[in-house]
N, C-alpha and C positions, 0 to 999 in steps of 0.2 A: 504493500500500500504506500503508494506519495506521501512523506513525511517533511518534506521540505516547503515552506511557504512563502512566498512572494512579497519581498518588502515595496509599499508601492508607497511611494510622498504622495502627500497631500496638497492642495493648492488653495487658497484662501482669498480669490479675487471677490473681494466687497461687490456687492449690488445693491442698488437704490431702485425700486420702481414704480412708477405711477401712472395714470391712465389721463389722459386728455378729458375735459369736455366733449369734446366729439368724435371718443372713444379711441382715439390713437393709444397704444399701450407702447411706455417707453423704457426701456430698463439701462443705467447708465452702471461704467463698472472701473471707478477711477484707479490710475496708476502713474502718478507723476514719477516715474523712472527714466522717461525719455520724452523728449517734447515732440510729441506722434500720437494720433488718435486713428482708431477706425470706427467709421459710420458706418451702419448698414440697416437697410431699410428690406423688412420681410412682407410680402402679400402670401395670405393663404390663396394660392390659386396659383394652379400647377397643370399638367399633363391629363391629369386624371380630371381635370376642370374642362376641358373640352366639351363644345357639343358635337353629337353628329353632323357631318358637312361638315367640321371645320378641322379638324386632324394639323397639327402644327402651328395651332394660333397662340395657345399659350407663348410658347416659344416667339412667334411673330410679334406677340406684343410687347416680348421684351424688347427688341432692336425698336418700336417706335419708340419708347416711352425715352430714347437716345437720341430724336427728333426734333425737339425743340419743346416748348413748353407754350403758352399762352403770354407768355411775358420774355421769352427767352428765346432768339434764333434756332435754327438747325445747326447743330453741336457746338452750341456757346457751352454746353454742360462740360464737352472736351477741353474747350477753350479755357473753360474759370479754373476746373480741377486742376490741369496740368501749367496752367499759368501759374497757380500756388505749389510748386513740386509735388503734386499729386499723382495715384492712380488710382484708376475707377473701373468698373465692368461690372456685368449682370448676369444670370445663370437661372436657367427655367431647369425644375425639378420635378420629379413626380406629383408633390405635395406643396412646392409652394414655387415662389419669384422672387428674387432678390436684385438688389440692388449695393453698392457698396463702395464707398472711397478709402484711400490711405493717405493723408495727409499730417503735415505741420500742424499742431496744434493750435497757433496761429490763425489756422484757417477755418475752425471751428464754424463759426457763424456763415461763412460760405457755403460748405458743405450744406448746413442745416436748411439753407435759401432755398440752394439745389434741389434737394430732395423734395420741401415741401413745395415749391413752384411745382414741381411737375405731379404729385399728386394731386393739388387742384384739378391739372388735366393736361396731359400733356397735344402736341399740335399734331392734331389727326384731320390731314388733308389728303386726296385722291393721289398728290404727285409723293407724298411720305411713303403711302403707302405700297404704291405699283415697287415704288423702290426699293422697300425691305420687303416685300415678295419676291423679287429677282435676288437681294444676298440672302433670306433663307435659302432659296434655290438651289444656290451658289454650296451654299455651306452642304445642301446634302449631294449635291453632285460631288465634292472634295473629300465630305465625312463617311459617305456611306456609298455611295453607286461607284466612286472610282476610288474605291480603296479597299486591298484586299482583309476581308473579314467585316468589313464594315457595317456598322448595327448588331454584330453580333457580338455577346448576346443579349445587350439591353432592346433592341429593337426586334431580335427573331423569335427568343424564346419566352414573352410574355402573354403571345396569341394561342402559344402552344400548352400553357396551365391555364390562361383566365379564358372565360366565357364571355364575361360582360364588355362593352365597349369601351367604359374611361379605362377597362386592367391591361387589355387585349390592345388597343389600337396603338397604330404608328406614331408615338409621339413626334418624331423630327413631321410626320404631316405629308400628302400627297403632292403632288403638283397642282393636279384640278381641284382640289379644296383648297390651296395656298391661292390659287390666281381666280379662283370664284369669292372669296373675301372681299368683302365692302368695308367703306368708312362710317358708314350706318352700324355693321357688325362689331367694328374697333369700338364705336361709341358706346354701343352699347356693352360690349366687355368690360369696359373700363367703368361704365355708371355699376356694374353687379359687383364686379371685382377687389376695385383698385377705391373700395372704401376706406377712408380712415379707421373704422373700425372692423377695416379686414386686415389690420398693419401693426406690426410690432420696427419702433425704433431701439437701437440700441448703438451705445456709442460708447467705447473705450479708449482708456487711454490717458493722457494726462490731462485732464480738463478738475476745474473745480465743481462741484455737483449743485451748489445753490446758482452759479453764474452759469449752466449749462442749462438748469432746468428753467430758467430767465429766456433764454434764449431759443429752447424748444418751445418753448409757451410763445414768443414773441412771432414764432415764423409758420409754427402749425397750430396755433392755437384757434385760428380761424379758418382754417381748411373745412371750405363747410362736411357736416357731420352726415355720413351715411350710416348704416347698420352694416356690421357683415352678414352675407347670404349665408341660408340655410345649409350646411353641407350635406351633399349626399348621401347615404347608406352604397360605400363602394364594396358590401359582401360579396364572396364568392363561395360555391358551394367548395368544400375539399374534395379533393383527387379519390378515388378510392377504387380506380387502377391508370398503371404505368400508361402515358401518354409520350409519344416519342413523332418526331420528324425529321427530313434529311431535307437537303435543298444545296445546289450545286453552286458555290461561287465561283464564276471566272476569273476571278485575278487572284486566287487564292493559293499558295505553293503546296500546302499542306493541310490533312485532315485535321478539323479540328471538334469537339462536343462540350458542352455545356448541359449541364443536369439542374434540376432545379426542386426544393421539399418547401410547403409551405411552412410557417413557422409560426407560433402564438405571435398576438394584437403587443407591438410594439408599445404602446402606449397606455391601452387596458390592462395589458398582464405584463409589466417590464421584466418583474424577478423571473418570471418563464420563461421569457425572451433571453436574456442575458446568457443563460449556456450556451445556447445555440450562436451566438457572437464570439463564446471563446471559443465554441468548437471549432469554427469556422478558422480560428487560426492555428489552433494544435493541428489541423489536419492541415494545413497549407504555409503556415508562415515560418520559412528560413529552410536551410539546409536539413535541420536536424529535424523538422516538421514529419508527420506520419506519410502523408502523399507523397511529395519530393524526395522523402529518403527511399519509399517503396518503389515507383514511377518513376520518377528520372532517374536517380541513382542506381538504385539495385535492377528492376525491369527492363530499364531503359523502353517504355513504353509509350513516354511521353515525354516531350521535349522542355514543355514546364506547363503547370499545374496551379493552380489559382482559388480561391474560396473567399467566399466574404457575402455579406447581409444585405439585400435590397440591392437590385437589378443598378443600381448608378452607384453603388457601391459602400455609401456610409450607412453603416447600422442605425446611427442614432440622430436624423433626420426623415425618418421614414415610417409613415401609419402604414395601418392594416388593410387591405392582404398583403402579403410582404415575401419574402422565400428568404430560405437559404442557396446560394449558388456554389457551384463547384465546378470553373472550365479549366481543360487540356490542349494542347495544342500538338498533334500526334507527327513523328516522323515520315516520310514518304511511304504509305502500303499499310501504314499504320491500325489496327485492329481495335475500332473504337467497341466492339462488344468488351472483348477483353479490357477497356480501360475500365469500362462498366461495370463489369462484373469484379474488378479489383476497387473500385470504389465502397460496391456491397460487402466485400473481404474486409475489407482498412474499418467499415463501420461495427461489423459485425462483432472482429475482435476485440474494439476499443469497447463496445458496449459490454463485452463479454469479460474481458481481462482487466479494464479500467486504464489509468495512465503509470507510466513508468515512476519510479521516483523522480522529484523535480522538473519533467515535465510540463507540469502546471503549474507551476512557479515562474518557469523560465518563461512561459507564453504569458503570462499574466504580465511579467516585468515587462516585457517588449511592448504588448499591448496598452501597459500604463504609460510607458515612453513615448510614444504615436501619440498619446491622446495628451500629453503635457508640450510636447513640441509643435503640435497645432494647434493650441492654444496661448503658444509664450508669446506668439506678436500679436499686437494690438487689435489689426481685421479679422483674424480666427477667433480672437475671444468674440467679438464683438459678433459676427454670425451665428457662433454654437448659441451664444446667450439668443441672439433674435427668435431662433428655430423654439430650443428649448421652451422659451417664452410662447412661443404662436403656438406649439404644440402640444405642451404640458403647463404652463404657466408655471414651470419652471427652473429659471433661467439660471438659479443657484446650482444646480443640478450637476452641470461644468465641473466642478469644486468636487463632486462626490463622485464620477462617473470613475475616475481611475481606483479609486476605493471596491467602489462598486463589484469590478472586476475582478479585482483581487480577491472578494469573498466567494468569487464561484467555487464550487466545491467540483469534488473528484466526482463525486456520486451523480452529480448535477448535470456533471456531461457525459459521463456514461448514459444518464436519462434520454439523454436529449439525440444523443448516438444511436439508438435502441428505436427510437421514431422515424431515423431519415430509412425507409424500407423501399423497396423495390415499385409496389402498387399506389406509392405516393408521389411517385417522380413524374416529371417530365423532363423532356431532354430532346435539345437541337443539336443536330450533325450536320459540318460541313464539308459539304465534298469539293477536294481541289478540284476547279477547271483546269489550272495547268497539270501539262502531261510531266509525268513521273520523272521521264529524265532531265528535264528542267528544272523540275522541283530539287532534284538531288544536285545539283550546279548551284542551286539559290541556298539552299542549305549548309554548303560548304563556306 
């Protein structure tokens, strides 16, 4: 039995938070250590927000909202942030939109302008429009049609476990649903959406917290007050047998699959959730991990081996239904049954035998390391806290998550090992288009 336990630090970033008038929720998380802050601005409204016909709009409304604002040109946003040595960018996710600067401390009140100008409403015109239609476009012609493996497997194998249309559909978005999109439909996204009270601020860093919340109050205090919409009930029934697909990529050198097990309500049931986060790395993270040492090194069946929580990859950003994943990328001729069937081998025993000594010490330490180094700069804290906040209303959370981890127990992941079974799977396969002796040239 594992005897050895995981010392994991703790991290103690202060949080202050309060709620607007017109229900903007702000959580601020000061740290005069450096004169740096990050802003970041969360909308509940994500991928899974989509209507039918509209497949890529989430996503499409992040590049407007980059557009100009009702008081602000077409990329004056670029213009103020990086005229103050800043950087800015925005990221559509299953579950939510964000928004986010790193700047001088200095520049606080700038920042805060930014954001609230353009949540009043940003400038939705026919010529905005037609134009971040052609760079989504762009982007999935680049991200996913002409690059090998591309969408796989956040785009291929979410249609092959879900049923329903926000779990199933192509988030990056069709063609003919991108370029059938109106300015009537942006409008109207943005009145259901992009309400104040669909929004969590959060801003770290070095600021004073009675001069910051002055300042939040001064510039979205009158953002007039919408409600956030109703959210949908996005349940899916459970798998209760094996679901599997192939589909041929042409530019792809090599076989590759992806497996996927649903996993408990990230946010209903966290403590149940949580083994399945460490499993995900005892079985995949580092050299001395169960898969990698089995599969790459000793098999030699797979060229490398990967595992981790919800289809975009951060565990704790992400409601329910949700998966645990587990892709390979197999050598030329490669035997994706057998990778399969050594997947159900590596869980079987782990449920059966439990973990080694120190083991789960060593994955907990590593795991609390990731999670304190993407939180030590300024805009990580300041997004975990926004998310945390928008999703649990609790943005303290940050502070406990490395902890958290460290209390998974042996038994807990054996549990959790013991559930990823065969008739709960689903699982996409792809097959090279390139021919074999090419592939073995590309491999070299």
């Amino acid at each position: 039995m594992p005897t050895r336990k995981a010392k994991i630090p703790a991290t103690r970033y202060p949080v202050e938070r309060f709620t607007l008038d017109n229900g903007l929720r702000v959580v601020l998380t000061p740290d005069r250590s450096a004169p740096v802050i990050g802003v970041a601005v969360v909308y509940d409204v994500g991928i899974r927000s989509e209507p039918e016909g509209r497949t890529g709009f989430a996503h499409l409304f992040e590049h407007l909202m980059f557009q100009g604002s009702e008081n602000l040109e077409k990329l004056a946003h670029f213009r103020h942030v990086q005229g103050a040595g800043g950087t800015f960018n925005g990221s559509t996710h299953l579950d939510y939109t964000d928004y986010f600067e790193t700047l001088p401390s200095s520049a606080l009140e700038r920042a805060l302008f930014l954001e609230a100008d353009r949540m009043r409403g940003p400038r939705l015109t026919e010529e905005n429009l037609r134009n971040q239609v052609d760079v989504v476009k762009e982007e999935i012609r680049v991200n996913v049609l002409n690059r090998p493996y591309g969408g796989f497997p956040w785009l291929t194998l979410p249609p092959v476990m879900f049923d329903t249309f926000p779990n199933a559909h192509d988030g990056y978005g069709s063609f003919v649903d991108l370029e059938s999109a109106t300015v009537a439909d942006a409008a109207d996204f943005f009145r259901r959406y992009y309400a104040s009270g669909n929004a969590v601020l959060a801003v770290s860093g070095d600021i004073d917290v009675a001069e910051a919340t002055k300042l939040i109050e001064r510039h979205f205090g009158d953002v007039p007050a919408r409600p956030a919409p109703e959210r949908p009930d996005f349940a899916e029934p459970e798998l209760t047998a094996e679901r599997r697909t192939a589909y041929t990529d042409q530019l792809a050198p090599l076989p590759a699959v992806a497996s996927a097990w649903r996993v408990p309500d990230p946010i209903g049931d966290f403590a149940a959730y949580l083994p399945y986060v460490v499993l995900a790395e005892v079985l995949t993270d580092g050299d001395a991990s169960r898969l990698v040492e089995r599969l790459v090194h000793r098999d030699r069946t797979v060229t490398s081996v990967g595992g981790y929580l919800g289809f975009m990859g951060d565990p704790f950003d992400v409601r329910d239904p949700t998966a645990l994943l587990l892709q390979a990328h197999l050598p030329p001729g490669g035997d994706v049954d057998k990778v399969l069937r050594t997947f159900d081998e590596e869980l079987d025993r782990l449920a059966t035998d439990g973990l080694s000594d120190g083991e789960l010490a060593r994955t907990q330490a590593r795991m609390a390391t990731h999670l304190l180094r993407d939180t030590d700069a300024v805009l990580g804290r300041a997004l975990r806290m926004a998310v945390l906040e928008q999703q649990r209303g609790e943005p303290g959370l940050l502070n406990d998550l490395p902890r958290l981890v460290g209390a998974v127990t042996d038994e807990q992941v054996r549990a959790a090992a013991a559930t990823l079974r065969p008739e709960r799977r689903a699982s996409v396969e792809v097959i090279p288009g390139v021919g074999q002796s090419q592939a073995k040239e590309l491999a070299r």
